[in-house]
N, CA, C, O and CB atoms as a CASP TS submission, in Angstrom:
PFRMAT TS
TARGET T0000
AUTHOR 0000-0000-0000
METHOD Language model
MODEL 1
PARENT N/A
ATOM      1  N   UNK     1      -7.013  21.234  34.045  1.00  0.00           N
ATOM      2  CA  UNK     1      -6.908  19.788  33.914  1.00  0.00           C
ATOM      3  C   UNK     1      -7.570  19.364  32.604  1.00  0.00           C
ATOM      4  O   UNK     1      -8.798  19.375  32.516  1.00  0.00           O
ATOM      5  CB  UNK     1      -7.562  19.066  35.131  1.00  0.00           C
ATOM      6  N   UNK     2      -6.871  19.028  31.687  1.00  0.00           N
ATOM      7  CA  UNK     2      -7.281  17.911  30.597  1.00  0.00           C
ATOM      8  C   UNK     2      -8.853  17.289  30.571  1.00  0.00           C
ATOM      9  O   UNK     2      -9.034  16.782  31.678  1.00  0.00           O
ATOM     10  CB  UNK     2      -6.286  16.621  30.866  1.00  0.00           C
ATOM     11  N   UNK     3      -9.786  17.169  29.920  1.00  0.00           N
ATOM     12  CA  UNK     3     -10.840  16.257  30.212  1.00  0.00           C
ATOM     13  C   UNK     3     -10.290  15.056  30.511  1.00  0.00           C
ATOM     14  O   UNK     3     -10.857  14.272  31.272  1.00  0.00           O
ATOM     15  CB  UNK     3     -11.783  16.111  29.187  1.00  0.00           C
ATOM     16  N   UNK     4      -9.271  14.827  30.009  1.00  0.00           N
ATOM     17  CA  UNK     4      -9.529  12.960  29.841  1.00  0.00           C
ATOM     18  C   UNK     4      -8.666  12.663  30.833  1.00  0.00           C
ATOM     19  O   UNK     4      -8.396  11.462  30.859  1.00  0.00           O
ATOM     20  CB  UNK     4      -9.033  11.996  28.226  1.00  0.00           C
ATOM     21  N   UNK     5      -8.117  13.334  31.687  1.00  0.00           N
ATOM     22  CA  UNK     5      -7.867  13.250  33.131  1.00  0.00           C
ATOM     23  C   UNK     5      -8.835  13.264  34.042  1.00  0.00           C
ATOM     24  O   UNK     5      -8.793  12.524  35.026  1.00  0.00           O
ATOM     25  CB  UNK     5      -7.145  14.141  33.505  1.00  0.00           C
ATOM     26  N   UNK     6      -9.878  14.163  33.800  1.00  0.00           N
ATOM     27  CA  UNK     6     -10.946  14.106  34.905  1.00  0.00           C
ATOM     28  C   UNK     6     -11.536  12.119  35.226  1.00  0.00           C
ATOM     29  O   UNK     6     -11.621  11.134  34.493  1.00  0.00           O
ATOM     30  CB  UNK     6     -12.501  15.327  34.141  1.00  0.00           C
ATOM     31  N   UNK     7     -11.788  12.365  36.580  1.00  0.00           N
ATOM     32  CA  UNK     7     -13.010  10.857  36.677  1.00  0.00           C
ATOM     33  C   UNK     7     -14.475  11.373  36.646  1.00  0.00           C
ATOM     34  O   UNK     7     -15.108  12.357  37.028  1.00  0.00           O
ATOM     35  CB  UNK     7     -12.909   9.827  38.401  1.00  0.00           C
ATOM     36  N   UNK     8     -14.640  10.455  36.138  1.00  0.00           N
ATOM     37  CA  UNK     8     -16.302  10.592  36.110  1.00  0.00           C
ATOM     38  C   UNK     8     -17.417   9.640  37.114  1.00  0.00           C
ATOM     39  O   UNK     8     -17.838   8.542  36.750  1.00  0.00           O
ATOM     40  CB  UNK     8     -16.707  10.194  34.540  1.00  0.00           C
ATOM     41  N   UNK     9     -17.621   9.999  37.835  1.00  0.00           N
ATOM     42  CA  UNK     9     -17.981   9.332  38.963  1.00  0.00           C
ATOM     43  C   UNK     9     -19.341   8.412  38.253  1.00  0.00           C
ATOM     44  O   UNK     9     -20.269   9.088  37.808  1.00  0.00           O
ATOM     45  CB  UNK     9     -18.329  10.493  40.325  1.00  0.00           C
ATOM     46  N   UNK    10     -19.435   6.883  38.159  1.00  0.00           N
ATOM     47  CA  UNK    10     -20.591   6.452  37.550  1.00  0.00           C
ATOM     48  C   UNK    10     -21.395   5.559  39.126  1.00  0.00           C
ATOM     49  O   UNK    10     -21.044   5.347  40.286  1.00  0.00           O
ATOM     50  CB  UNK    10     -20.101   5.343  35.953  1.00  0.00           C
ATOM     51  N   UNK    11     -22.598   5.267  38.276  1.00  0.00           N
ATOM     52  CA  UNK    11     -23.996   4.804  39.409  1.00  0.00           C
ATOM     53  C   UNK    11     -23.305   3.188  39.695  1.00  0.00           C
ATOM     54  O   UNK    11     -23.505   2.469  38.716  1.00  0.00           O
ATOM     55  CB  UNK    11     -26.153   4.725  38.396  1.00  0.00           C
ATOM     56  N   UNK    12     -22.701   2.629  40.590  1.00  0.00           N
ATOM     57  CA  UNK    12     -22.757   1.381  40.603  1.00  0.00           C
ATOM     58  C   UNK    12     -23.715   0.472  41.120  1.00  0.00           C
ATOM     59  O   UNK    12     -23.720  -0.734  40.878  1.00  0.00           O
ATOM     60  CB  UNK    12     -21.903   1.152  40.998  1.00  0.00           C
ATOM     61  N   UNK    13     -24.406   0.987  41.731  1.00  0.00           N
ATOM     62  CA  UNK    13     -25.918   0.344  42.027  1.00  0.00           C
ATOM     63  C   UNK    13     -26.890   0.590  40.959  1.00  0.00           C
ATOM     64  O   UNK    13     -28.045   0.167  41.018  1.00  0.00           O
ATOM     65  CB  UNK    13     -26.609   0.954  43.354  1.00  0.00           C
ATOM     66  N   UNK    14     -26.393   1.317  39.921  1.00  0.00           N
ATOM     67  CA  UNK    14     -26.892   0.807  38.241  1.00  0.00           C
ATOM     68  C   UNK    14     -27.300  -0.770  37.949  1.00  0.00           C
ATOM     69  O   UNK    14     -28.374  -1.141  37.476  1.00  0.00           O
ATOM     70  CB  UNK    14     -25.497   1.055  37.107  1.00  0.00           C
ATOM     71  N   UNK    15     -26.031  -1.728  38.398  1.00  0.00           N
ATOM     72  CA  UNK    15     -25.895  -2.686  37.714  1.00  0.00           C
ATOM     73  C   UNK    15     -26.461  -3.581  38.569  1.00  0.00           C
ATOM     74  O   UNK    15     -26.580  -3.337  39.769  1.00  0.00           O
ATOM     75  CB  UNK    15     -24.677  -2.903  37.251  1.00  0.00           C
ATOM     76  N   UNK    16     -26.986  -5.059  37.831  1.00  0.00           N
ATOM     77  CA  UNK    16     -27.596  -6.066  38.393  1.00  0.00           C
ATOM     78  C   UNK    16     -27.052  -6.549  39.845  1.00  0.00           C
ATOM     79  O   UNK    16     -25.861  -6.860  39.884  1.00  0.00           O
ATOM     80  CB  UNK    16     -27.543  -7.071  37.437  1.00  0.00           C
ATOM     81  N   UNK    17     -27.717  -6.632  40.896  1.00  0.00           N
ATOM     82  CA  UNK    17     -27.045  -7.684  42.276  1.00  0.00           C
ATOM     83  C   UNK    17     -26.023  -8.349  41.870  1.00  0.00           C
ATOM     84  O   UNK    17     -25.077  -8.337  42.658  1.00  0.00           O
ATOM     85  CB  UNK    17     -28.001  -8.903  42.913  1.00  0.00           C
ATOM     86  N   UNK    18     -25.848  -9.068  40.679  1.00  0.00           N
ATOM     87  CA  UNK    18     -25.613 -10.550  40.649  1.00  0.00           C
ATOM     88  C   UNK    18     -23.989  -9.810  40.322  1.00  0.00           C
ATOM     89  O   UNK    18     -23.060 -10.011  41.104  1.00  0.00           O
ATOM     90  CB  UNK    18     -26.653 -11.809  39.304  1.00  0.00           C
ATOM     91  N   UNK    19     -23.794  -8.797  38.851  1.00  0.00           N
ATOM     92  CA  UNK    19     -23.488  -8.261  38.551  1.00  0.00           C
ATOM     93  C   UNK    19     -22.302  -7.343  39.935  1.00  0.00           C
ATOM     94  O   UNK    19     -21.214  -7.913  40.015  1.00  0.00           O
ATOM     95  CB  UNK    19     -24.550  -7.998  37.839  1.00  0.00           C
ATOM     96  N   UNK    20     -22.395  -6.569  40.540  1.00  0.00           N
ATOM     97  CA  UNK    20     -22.478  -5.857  41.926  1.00  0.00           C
ATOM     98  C   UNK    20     -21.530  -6.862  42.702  1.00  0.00           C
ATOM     99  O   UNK    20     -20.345  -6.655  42.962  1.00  0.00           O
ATOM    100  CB  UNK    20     -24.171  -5.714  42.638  1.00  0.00           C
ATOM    101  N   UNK    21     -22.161  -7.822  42.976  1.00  0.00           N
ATOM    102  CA  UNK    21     -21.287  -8.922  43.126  1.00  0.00           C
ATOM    103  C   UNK    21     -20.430  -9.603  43.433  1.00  0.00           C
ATOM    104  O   UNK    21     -19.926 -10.022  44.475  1.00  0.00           O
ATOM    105  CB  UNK    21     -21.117  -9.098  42.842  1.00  0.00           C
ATOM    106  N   UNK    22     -20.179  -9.763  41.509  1.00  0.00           N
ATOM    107  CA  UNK    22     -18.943 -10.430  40.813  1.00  0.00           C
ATOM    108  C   UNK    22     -17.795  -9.284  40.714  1.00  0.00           C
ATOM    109  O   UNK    22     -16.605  -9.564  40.573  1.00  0.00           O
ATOM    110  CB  UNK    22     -19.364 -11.034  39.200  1.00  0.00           C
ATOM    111  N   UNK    23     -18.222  -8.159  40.792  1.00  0.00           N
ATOM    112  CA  UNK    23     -16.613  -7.463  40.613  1.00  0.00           C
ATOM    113  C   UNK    23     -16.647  -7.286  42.128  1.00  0.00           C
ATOM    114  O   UNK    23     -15.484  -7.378  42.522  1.00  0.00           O
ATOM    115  CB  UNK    23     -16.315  -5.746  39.513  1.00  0.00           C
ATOM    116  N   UNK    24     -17.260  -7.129  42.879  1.00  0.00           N
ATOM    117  CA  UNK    24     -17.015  -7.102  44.390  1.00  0.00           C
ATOM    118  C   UNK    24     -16.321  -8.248  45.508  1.00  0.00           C
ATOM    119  O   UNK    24     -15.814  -8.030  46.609  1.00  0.00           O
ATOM    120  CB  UNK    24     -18.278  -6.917  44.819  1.00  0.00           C
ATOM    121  N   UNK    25     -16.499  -9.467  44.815  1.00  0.00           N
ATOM    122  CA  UNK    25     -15.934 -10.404  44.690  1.00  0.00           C
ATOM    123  C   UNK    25     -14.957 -10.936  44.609  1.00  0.00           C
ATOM    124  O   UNK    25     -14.423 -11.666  45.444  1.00  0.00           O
ATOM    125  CB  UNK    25     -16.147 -10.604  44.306  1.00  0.00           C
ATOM    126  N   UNK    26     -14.318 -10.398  42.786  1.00  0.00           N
ATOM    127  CA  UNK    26     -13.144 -11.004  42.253  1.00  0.00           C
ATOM    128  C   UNK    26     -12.342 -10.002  41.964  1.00  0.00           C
ATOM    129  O   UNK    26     -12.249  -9.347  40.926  1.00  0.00           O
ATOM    130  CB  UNK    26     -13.325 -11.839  41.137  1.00  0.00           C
ATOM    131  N   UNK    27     -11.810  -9.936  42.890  1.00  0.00           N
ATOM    132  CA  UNK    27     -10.383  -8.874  43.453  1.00  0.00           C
ATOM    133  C   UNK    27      -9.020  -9.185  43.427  1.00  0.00           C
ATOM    134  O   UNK    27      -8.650 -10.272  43.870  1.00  0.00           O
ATOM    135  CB  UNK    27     -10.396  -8.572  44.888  1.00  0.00           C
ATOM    136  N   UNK    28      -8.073  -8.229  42.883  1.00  0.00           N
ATOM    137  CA  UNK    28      -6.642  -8.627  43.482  1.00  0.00           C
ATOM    138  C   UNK    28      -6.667  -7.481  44.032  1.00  0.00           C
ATOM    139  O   UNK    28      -7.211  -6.407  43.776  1.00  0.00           O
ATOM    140  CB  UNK    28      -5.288  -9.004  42.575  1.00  0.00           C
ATOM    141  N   UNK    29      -6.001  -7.870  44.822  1.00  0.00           N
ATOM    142  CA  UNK    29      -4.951  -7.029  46.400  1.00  0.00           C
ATOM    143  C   UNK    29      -3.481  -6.638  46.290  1.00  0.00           C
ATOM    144  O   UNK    29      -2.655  -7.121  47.064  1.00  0.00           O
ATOM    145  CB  UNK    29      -4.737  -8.182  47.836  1.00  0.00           C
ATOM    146  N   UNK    30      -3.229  -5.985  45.573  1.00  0.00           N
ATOM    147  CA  UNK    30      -1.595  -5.392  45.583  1.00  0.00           C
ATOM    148  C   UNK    30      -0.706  -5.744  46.913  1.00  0.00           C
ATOM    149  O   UNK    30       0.471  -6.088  46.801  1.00  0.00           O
ATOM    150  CB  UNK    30      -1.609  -3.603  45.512  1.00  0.00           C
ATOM    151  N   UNK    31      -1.375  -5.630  48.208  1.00  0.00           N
ATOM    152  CA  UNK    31      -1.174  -5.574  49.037  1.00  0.00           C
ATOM    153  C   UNK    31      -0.943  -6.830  49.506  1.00  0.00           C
ATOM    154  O   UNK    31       0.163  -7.370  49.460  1.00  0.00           O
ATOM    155  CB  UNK    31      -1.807  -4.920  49.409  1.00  0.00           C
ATOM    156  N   UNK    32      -2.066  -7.393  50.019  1.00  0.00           N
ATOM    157  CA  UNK    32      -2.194  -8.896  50.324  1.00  0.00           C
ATOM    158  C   UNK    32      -1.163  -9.490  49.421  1.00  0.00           C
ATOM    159  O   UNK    32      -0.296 -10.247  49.858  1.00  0.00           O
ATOM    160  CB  UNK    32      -3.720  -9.544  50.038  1.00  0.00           C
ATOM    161  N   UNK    33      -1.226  -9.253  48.538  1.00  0.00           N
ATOM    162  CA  UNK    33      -0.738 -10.438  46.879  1.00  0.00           C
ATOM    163  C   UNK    33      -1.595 -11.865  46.901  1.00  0.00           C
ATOM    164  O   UNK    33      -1.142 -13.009  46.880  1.00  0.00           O
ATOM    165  CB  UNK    33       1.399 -11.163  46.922  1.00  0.00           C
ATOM    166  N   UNK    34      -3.014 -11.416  46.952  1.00  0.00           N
ATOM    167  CA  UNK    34      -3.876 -12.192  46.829  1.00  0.00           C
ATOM    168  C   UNK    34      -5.266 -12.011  46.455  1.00  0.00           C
ATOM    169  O   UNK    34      -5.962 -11.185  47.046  1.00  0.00           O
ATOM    170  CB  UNK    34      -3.796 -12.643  47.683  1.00  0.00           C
ATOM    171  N   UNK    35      -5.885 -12.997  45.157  1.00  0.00           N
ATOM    172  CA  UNK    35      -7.208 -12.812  44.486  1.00  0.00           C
ATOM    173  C   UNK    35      -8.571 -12.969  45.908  1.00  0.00           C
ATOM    174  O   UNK    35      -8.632 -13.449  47.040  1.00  0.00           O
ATOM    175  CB  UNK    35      -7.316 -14.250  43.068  1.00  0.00           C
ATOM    176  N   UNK    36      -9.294 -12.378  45.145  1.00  0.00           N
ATOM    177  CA  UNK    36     -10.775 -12.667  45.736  1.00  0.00           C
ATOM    178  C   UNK    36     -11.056 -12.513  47.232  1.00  0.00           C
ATOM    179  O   UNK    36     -12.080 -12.981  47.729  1.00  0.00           O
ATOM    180  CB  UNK    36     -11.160 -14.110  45.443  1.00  0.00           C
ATOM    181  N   UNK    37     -10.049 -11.789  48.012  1.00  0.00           N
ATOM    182  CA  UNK    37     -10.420 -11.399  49.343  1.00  0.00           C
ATOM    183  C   UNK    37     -11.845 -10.541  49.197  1.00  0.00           C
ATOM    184  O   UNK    37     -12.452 -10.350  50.250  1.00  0.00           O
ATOM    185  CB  UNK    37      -9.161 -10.505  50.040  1.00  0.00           C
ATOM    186  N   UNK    38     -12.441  -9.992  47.922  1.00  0.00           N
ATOM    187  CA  UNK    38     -13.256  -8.579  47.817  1.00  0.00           C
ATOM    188  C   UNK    38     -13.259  -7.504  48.549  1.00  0.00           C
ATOM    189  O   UNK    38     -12.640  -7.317  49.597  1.00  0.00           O
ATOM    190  CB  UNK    38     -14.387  -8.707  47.870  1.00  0.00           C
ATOM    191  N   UNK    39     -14.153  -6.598  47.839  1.00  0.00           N
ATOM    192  CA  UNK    39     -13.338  -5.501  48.421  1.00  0.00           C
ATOM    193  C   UNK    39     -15.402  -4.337  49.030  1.00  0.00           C
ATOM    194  O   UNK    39     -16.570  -4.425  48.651  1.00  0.00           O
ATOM    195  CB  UNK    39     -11.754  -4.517  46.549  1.00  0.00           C
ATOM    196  N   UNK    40     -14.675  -3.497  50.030  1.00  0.00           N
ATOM    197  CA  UNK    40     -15.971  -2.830  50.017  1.00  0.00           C
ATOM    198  C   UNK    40     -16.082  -1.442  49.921  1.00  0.00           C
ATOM    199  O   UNK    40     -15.430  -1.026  48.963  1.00  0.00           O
ATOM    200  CB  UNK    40     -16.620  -3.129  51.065  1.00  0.00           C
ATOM    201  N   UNK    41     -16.677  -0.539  50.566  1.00  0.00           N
ATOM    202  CA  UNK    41     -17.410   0.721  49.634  1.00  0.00           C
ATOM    203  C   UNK    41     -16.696   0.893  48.351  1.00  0.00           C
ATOM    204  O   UNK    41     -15.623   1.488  48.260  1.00  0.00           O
ATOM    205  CB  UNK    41     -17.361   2.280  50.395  1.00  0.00           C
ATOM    206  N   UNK    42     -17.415   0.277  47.225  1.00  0.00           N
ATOM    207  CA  UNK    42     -16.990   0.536  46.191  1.00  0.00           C
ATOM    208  C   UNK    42     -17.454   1.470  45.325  1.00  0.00           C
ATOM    209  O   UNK    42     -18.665   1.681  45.388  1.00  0.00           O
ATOM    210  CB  UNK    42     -16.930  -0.316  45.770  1.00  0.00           C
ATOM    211  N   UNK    43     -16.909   2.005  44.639  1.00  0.00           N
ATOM    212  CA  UNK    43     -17.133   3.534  43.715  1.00  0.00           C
ATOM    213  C   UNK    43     -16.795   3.260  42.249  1.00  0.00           C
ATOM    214  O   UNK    43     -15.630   2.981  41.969  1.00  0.00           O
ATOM    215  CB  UNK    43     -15.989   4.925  44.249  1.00  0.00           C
ATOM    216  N   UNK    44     -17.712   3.318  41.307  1.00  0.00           N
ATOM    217  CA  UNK    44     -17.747   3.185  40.209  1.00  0.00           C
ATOM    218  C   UNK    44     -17.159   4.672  39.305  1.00  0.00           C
ATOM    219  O   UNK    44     -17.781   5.734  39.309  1.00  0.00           O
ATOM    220  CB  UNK    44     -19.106   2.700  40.059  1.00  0.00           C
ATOM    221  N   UNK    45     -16.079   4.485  38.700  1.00  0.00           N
ATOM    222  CA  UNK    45     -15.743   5.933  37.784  1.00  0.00           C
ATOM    223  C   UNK    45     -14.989   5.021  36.827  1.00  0.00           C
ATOM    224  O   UNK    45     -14.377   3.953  36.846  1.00  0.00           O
ATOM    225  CB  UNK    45     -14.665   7.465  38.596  1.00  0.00           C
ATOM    226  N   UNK    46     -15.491   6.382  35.628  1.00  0.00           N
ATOM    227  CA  UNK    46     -14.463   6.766  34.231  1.00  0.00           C
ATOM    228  C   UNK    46     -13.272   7.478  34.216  1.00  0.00           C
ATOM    229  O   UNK    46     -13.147   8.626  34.644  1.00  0.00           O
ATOM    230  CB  UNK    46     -15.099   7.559  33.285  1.00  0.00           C
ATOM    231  N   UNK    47     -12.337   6.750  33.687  1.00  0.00           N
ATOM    232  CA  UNK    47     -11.261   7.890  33.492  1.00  0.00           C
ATOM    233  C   UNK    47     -10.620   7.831  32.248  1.00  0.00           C
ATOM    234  O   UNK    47     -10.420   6.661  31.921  1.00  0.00           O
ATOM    235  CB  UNK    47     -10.163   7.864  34.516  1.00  0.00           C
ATOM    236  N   UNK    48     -10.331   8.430  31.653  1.00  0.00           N
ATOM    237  CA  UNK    48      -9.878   8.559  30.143  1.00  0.00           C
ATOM    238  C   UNK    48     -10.624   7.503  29.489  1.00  0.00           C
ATOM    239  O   UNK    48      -9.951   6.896  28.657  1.00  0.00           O
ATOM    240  CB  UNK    48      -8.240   8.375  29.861  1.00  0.00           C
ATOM    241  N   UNK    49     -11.720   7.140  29.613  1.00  0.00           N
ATOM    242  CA  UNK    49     -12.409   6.392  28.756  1.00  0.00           C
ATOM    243  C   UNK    49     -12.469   4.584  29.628  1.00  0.00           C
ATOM    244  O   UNK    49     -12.980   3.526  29.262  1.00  0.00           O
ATOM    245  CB  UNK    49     -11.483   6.565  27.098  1.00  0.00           C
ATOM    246  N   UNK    50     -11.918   4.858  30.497  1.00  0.00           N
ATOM    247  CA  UNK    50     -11.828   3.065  31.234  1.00  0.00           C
ATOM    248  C   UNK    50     -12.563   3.125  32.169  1.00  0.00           C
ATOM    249  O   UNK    50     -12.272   3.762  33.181  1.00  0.00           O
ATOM    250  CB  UNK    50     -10.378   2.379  31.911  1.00  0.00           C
ATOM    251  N   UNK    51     -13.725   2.438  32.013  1.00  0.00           N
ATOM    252  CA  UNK    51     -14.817   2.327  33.649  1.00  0.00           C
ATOM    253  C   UNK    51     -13.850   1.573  35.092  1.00  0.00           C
ATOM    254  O   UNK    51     -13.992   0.355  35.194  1.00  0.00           O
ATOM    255  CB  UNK    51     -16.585   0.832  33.257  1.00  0.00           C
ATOM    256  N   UNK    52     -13.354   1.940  35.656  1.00  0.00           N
ATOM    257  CA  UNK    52     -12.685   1.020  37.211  1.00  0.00           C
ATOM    258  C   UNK    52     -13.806   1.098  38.254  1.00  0.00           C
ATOM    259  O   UNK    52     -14.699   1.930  38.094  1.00  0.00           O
ATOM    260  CB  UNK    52     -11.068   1.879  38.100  1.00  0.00           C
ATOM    261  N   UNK    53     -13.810   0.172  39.448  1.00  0.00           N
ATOM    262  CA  UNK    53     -14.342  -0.512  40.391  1.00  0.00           C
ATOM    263  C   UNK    53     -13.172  -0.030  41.562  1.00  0.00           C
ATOM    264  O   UNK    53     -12.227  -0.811  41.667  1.00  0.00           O
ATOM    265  CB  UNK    53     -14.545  -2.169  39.977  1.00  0.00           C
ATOM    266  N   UNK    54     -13.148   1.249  42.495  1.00  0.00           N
ATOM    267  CA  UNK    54     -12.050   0.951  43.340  1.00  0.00           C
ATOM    268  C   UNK    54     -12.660   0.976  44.730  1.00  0.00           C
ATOM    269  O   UNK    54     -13.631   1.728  44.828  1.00  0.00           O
ATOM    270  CB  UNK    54     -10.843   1.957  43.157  1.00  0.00           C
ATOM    271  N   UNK    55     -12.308   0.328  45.813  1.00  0.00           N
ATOM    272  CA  UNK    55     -13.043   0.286  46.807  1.00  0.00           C
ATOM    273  C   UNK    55     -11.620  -0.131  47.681  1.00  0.00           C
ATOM    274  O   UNK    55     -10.506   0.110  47.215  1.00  0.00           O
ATOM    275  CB  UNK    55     -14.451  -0.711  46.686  1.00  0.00           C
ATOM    276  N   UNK    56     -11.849  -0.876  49.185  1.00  0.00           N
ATOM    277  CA  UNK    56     -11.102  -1.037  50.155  1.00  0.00           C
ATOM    278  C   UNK    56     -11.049  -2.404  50.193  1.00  0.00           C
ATOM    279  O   UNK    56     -12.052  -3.027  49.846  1.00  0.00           O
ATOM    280  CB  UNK    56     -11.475  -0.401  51.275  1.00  0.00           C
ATOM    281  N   UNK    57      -9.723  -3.191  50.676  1.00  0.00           N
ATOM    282  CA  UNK    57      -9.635  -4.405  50.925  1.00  0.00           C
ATOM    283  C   UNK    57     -10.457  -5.360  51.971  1.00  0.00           C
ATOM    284  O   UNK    57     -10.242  -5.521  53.173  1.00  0.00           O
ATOM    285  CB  UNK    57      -8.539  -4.405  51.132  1.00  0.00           C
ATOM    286  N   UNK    58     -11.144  -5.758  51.404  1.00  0.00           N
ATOM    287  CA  UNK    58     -11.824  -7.180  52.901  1.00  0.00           C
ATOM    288  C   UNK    58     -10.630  -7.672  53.912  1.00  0.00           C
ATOM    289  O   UNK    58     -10.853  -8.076  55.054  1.00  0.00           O
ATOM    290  CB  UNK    58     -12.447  -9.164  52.019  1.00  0.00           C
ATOM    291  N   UNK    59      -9.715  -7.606  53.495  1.00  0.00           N
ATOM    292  CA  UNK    59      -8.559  -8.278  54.649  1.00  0.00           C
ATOM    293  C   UNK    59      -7.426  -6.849  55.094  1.00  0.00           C
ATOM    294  O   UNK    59      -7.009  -6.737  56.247  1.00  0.00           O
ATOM    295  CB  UNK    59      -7.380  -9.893  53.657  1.00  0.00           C
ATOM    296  N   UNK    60      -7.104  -5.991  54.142  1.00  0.00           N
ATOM    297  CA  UNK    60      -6.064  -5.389  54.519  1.00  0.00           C
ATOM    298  C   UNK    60      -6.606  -3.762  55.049  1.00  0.00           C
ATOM    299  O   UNK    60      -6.122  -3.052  55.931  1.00  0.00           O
ATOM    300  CB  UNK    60      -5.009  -5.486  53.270  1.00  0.00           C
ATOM    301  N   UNK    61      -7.823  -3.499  54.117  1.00  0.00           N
ATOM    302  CA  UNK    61      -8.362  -1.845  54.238  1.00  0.00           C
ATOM    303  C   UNK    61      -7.797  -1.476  53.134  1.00  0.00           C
ATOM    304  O   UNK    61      -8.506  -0.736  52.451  1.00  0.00           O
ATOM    305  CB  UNK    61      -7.884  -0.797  55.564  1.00  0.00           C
ATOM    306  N   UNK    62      -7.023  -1.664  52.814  1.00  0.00           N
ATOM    307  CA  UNK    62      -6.048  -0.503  51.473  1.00  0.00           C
ATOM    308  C   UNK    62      -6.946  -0.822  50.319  1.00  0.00           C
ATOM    309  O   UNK    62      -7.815  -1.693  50.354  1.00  0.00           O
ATOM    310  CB  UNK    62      -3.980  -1.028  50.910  1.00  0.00           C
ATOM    311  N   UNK    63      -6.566   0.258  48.870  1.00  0.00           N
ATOM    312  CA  UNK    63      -7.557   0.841  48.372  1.00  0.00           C
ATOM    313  C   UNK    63      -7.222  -0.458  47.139  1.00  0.00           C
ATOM    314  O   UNK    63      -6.087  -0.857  46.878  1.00  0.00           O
ATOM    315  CB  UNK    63      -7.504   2.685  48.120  1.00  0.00           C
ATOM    316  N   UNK    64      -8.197  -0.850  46.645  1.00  0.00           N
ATOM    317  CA  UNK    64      -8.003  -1.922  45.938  1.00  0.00           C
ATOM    318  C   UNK    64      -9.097  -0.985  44.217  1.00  0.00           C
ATOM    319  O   UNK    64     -10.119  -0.300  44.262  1.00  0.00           O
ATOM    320  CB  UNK    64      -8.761  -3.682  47.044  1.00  0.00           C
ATOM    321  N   UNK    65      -8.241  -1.419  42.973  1.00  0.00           N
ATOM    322  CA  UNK    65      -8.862  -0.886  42.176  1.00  0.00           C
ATOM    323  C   UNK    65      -9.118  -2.084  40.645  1.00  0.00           C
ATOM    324  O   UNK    65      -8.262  -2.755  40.068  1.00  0.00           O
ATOM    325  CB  UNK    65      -8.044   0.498  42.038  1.00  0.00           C
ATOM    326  N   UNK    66     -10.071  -2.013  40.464  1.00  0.00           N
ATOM    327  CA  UNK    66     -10.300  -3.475  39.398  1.00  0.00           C
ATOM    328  C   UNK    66     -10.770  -2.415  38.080  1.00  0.00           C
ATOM    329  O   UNK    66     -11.683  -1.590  38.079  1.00  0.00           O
ATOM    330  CB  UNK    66     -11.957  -4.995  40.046  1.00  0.00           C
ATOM    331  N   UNK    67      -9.612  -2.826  36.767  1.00  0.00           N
ATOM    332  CA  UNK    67     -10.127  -2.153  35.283  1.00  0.00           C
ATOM    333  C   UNK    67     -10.908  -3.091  34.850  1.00  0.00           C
ATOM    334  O   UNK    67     -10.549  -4.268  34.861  1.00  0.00           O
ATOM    335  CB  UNK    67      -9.016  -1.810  34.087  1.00  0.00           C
ATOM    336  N   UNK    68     -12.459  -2.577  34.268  1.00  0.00           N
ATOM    337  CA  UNK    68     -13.281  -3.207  33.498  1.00  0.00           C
ATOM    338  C   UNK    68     -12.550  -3.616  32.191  1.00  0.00           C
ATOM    339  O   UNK    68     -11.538  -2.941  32.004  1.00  0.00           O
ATOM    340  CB  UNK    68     -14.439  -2.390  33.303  1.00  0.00           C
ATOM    341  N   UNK    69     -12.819  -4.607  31.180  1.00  0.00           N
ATOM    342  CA  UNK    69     -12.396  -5.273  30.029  1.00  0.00           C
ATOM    343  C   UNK    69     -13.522  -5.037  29.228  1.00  0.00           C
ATOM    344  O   UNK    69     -14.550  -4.430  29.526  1.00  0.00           O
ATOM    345  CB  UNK    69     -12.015  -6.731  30.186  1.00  0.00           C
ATOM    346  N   UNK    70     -13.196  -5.612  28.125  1.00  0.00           N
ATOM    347  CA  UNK    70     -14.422  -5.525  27.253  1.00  0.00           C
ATOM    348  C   UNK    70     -14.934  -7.123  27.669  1.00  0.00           C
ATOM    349  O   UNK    70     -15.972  -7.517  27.138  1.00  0.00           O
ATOM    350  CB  UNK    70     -14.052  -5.170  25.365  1.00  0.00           C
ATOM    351  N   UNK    71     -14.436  -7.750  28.319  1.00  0.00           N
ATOM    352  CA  UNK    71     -14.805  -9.505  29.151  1.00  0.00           C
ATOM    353  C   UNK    71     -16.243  -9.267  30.089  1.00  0.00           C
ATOM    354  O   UNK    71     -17.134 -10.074  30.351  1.00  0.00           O
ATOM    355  CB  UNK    71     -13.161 -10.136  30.638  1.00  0.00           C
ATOM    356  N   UNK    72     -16.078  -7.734  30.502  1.00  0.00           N
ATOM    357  CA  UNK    72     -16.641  -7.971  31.890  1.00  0.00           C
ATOM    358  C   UNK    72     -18.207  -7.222  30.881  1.00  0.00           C
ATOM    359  O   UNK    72     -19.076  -6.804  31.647  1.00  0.00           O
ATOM    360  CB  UNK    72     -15.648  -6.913  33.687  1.00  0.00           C
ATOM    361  N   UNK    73     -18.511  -7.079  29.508  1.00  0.00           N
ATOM    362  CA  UNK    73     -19.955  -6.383  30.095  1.00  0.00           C
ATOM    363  C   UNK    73     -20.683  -7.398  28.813  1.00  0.00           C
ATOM    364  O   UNK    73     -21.902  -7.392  28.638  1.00  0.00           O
ATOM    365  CB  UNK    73     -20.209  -4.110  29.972  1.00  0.00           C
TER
END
């Protein structure tokens, strides 16, 4: 496998409460087809260089995944 295929599993309890949060928070749902249900056990990884947030839906269970921006740090 390629490096820049691998994930890199990062600390998300690294980041501030407040921080923790806001991406836990402000979610879309593929599923639902709806923002901000949030989402829970969330898992912080790298993959080819893009930090994502993917965790489970608050309303549906299904796997919900949020790409960091250069907005979000």
């Amino acid at each position: 496998m390629d490096k820049n295929e691998e994930k890199i599993v990062r600390d998300f309890s690294a980041r501030s409460k407040d921080d923790q949060q806001a991406f836990i928070d402000n979610t879309w749902c593929d599923t639902c087809q709806k923002e901000n249900l949030g989402l829970h056990t969330p898992i912080e990884y790298e993959h080819a260089g893009v930090i994502y947030i993917e965790g489970k839906c608050n309303c549906c269970d299904k796997t919900v995944v949020t790409e960091f921006t250069e907005e979000d740090f």
